[in-house]
N, C-alpha and C positions, 0 to 999 in steps of 0.2 A: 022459704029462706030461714035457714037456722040462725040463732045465736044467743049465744052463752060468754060470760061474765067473767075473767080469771084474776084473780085479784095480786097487786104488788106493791113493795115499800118504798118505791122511788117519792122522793120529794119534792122535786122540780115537774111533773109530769104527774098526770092524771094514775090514779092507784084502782083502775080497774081497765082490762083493757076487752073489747066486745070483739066477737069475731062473725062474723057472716060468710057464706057461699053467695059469690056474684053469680059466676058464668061458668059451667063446665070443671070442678075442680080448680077456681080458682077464689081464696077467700081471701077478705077485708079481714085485720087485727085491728083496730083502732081504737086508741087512747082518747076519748071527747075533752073539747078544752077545760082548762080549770087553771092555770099559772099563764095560759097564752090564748090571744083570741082566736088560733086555728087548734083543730084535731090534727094527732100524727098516726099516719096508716104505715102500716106492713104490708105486704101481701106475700101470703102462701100457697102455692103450687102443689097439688098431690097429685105424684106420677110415681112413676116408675124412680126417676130420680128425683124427689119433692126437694125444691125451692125455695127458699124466702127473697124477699124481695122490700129491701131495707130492715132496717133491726133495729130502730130506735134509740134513744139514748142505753148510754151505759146503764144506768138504774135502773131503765123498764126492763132490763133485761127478764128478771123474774115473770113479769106481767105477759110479754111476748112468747118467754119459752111456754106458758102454762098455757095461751091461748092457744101456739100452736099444738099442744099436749093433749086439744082436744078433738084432734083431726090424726096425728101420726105422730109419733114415736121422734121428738128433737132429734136425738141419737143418728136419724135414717137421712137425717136431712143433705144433700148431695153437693149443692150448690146455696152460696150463702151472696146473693147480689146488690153491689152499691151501687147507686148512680152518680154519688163526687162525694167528698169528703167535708162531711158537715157532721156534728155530733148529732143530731136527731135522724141521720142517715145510714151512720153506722155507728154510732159509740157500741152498740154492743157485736161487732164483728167478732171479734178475736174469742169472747164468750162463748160463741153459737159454733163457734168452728173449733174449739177446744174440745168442746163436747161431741161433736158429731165427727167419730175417728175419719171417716171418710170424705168427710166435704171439703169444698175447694170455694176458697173467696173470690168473688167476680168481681172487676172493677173494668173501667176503661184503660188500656194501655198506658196512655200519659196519667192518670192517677195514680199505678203502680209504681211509673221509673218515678213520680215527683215528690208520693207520696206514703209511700210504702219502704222505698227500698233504703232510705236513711233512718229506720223507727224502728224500734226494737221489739217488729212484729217477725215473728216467726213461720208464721201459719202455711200451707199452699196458696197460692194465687194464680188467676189466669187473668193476662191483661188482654182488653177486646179491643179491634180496629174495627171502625165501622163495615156492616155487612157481615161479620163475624156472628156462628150461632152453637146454641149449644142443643141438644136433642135431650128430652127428657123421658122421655118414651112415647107418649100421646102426643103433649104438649111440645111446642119446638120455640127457642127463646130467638131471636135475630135482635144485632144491637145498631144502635145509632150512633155516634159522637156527634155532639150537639154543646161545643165551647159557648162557653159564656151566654148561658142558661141552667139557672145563672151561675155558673161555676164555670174555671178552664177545663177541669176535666169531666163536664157534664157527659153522662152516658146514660140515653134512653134508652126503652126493651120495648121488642112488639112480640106478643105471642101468636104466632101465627095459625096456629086451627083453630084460638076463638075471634080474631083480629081483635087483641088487645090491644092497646096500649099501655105503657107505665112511662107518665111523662114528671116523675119525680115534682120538681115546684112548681111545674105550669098548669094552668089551671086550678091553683088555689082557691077554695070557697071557703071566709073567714066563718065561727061559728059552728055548734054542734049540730052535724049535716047528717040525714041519716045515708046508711049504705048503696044505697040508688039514689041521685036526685032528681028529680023531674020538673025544675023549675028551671027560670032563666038568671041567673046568679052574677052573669055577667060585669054589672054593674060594681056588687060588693067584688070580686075578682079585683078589678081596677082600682078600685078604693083603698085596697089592701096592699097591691102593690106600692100605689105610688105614697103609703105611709113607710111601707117597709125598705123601699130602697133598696129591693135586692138584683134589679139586671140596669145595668150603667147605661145601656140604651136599647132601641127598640128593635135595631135591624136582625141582631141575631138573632131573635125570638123570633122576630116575624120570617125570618126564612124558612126555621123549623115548622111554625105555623104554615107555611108554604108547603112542606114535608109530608105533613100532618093530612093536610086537605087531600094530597094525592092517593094518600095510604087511605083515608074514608075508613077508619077504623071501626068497628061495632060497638067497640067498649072502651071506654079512656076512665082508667082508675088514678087521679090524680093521690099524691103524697100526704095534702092535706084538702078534707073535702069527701063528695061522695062520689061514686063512680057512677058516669051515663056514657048514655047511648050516641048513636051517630044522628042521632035523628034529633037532640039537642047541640052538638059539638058544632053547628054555623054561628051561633048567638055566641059562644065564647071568642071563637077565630075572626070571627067580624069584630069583634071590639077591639082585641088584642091589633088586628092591622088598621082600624079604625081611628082609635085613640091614644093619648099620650100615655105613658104608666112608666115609664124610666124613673132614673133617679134623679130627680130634682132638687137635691138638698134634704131630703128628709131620711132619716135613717133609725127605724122601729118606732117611728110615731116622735122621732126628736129632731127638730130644725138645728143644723148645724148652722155654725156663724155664717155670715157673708162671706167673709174670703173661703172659706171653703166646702162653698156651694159651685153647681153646675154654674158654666156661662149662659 
């Protein structure tokens, strides 16, 4: 497992970003925490048609193009993929697709008509309905929609020749994780959520999590965190339908008043 170090001026976000090979042509970018108690990942796709897969905030931008800079040529890049519209998801879209004449922004269809098509983006776009997929050459992407996880227009990816998954905020491990993890994190996952307040309750998750179990993916590269194996992913999906982690009143580590908490 390679990796190498690309350094950038962003000041809300970690100013160096590491990049590793998981599985087959598929690498980790990731910024380690320093302003927040989670790491934010990328993932890069080299094929025929190379992919990224989230872009980080607007200011990593420099840090992400240079990581990716050490794998393939930005410029080549084809497909530039969001899973919901959060500024550490995609603030840098419009960057990465400016530059790379050929590429085309992925998002989930209702992202697009909600979220795109009233902003004064310009770019190409293809909106995805679930089971929707795109062929990269080796690699083949298939999408998910997956509302309210924790966004309306949440949209996961499974790569299907390495059975990946990309499940954008699920499976959170707070903390500088390295690029594989091989422990049971499970616990800190929960902890994180229910300070964070980010999914309103538990059913939607736990459907996907339902999703999840049937597909018995190889490799699940969460957004923030480190990517593992099938052979850890029981310990997260038993907690997750196990225990409570919704929002309860607390939102980024701050209790809101009484009346406007959960019943």
């Amino acid at each position: 497992m390679t990796q190498v170090s690309a350094a950038g001026p962003e000041a809300q976000t970690p100013n160096k970003a590491q990049i590793s090979e998981i599985v087959d042509g598929i690498y980790r970018i990731c910024h380690p925490p320093r302003n927040y108690p989670i790491g934010f990942n990328q993932f890069l796709i080299d094929d025929e048609r190379p992919t990224l897969i989230h872009t980080g905030f607007y200011d990593s931008y420099d840090a992400v193009r240079a990581a990716v800079a050490q794998v393939l040529d930005p410029k080549r890049l084809a497909y530039v993929v969001i899973g919901h519209f959060e500024a550490d998801e995609c603030g840098g879209m419009d960057r990465f697709v400016q530059e790379a004449p050929n590429s085309v922004l992925v998002a989930s269809e209702l992202g697009v008509g909600v979220n795109l098509n009233h902003w004064n983006y310009r770019g190409p776009v293809k909106g995805m309905r679930d089971g929707d997929g795109l062929d990269l050459g080796h690699h083949r992407l298939r999408f998910w929609e997956t509302p309210h996880v924790h966004h309306w227009d949440s949209l996961m990816v499974v790569e299907e020749t390495t059975t990946s998954l990309f499940p954008a905020d699920l499976f959170i491990q707070p903390g500088d994780q390295p690029p594989v993890v091989k422990e049971n994190l499970a616990r800190e996952m929960l902890g994180f959520y229910r300070k964070a307040g980010i999914f309103a309750h538990e059913a939607p998750v736990r459907q996907v999590v339902n999703r999840i179990e049937r597909l018995n993916p190889a490799w699940i590269h969460p957004m923030h965190g480190g990517s593992f194996t099938r052979e850890l992913a029981p310990h997260f999906c038993r907690a997750l339908h196990e225990e409570q982690f919704a929002f309860n009143g607390m939102l980024r580590g701050r209790e809101l008043p009484e009346e406007a908490r959960a019943a």
